[in-house]
Each structure stands twice: as structure tokens, then as C-alpha cells.
Backbone bond lengths (Angstrom), bond angles and torsions (degrees), N, CA, C in turn:
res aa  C-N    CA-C-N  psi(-1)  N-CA   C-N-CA  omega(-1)  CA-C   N-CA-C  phi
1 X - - - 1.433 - - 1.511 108.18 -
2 X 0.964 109.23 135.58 1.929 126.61 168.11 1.794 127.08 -97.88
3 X 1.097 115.34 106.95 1.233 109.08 171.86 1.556 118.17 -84.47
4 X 0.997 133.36 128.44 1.555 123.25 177.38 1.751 92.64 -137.39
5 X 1.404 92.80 158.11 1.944 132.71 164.03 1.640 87.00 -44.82
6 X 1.119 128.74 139.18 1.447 145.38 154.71 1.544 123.75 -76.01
7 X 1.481 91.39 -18.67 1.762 97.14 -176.87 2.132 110.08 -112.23
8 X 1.393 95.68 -14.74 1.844 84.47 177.12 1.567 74.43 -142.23
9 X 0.983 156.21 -2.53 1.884 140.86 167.75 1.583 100.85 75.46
10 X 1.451 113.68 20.06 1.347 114.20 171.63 1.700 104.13 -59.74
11 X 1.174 122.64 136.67 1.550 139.81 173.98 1.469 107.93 -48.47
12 X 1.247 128.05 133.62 1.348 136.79 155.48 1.349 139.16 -95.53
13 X 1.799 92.36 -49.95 1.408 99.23 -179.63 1.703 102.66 -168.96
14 X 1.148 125.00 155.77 1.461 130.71 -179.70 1.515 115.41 -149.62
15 X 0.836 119.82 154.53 1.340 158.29 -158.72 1.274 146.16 -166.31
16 X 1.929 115.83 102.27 1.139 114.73 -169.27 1.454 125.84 -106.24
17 X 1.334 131.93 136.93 1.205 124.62 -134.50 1.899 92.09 -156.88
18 X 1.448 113.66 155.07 1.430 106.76 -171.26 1.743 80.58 -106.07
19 X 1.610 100.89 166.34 1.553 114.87 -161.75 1.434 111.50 -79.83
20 X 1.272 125.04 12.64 1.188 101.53 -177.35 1.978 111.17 -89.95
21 X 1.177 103.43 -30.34 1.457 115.89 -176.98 1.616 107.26 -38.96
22 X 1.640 113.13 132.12 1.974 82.70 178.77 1.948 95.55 -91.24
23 X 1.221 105.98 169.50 1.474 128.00 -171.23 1.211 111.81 -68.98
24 X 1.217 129.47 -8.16 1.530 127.62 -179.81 2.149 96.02 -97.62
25 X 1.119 115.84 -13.40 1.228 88.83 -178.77 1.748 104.80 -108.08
26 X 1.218 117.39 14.28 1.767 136.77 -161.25 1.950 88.12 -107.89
27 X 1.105 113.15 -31.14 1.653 107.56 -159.11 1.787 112.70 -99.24
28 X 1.053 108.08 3.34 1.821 100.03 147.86 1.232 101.18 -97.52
29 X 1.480 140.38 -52.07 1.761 108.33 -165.58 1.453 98.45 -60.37
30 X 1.406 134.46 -9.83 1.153 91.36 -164.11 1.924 107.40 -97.80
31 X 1.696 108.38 5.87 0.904 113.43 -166.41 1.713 110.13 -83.59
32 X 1.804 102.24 -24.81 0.797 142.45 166.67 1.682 126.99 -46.55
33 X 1.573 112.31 -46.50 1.362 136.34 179.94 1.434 113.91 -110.49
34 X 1.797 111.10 34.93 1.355 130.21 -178.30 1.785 92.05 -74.48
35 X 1.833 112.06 140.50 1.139 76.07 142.08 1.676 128.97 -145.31
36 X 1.256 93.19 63.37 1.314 107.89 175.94 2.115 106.84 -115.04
37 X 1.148 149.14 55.04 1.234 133.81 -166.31 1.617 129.94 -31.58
38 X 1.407 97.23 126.54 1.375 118.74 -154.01 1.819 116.10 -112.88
39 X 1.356 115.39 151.29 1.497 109.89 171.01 1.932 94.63 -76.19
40 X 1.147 108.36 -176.20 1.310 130.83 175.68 1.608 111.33 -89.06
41 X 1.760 95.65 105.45 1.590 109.35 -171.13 1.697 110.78 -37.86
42 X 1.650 105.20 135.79 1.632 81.03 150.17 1.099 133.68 -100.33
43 X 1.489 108.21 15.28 1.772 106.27 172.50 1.216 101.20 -143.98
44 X 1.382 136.46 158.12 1.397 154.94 -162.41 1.646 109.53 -147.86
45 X 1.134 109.01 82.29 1.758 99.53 166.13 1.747 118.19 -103.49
């Protein structure tokens, strides 16, 4: 999984993970292992 900036897609944070995990339980550590510190997104896709 990839976190990026929403406004220039600058990189945040990544995380590699084998496919079985589903994505809703993968997306706080990875919000977690940001490393730029962030307000609380208002959108998540």
C-alpha cells in the first residue's frame, strides 16, 4: 500500500504486505508509519 499527498502525490508512506490481508485492517499502520505528520484526511480512497 502507498500513501501519497492528494495535492502533488508526493510519497508518504508504504507498506508491503502479501494479498490476502483485506485493506481496511492494513490502513492505520500505515497511517501510522506516515512520515510526513498530518491533520486527519478528509477523504480516503
Amino acid at each position: 500500500m502507498l500513501l501519497v499527498d492528494g495535492r502533488q502525490g508526493t510519497p508518504l508512506s508504504a507498506e508491503v504486505h502479501s494479498a490476502s490481508p483485506a485493506e481496511e485492517k492494513l490502513i492505520e499502520p500505515l497511517l501510522d508509519h506516515s512520515v510526513i505528520p498530518y491533520r486527519d484526511p478528509t477523504r480516503l480512497l
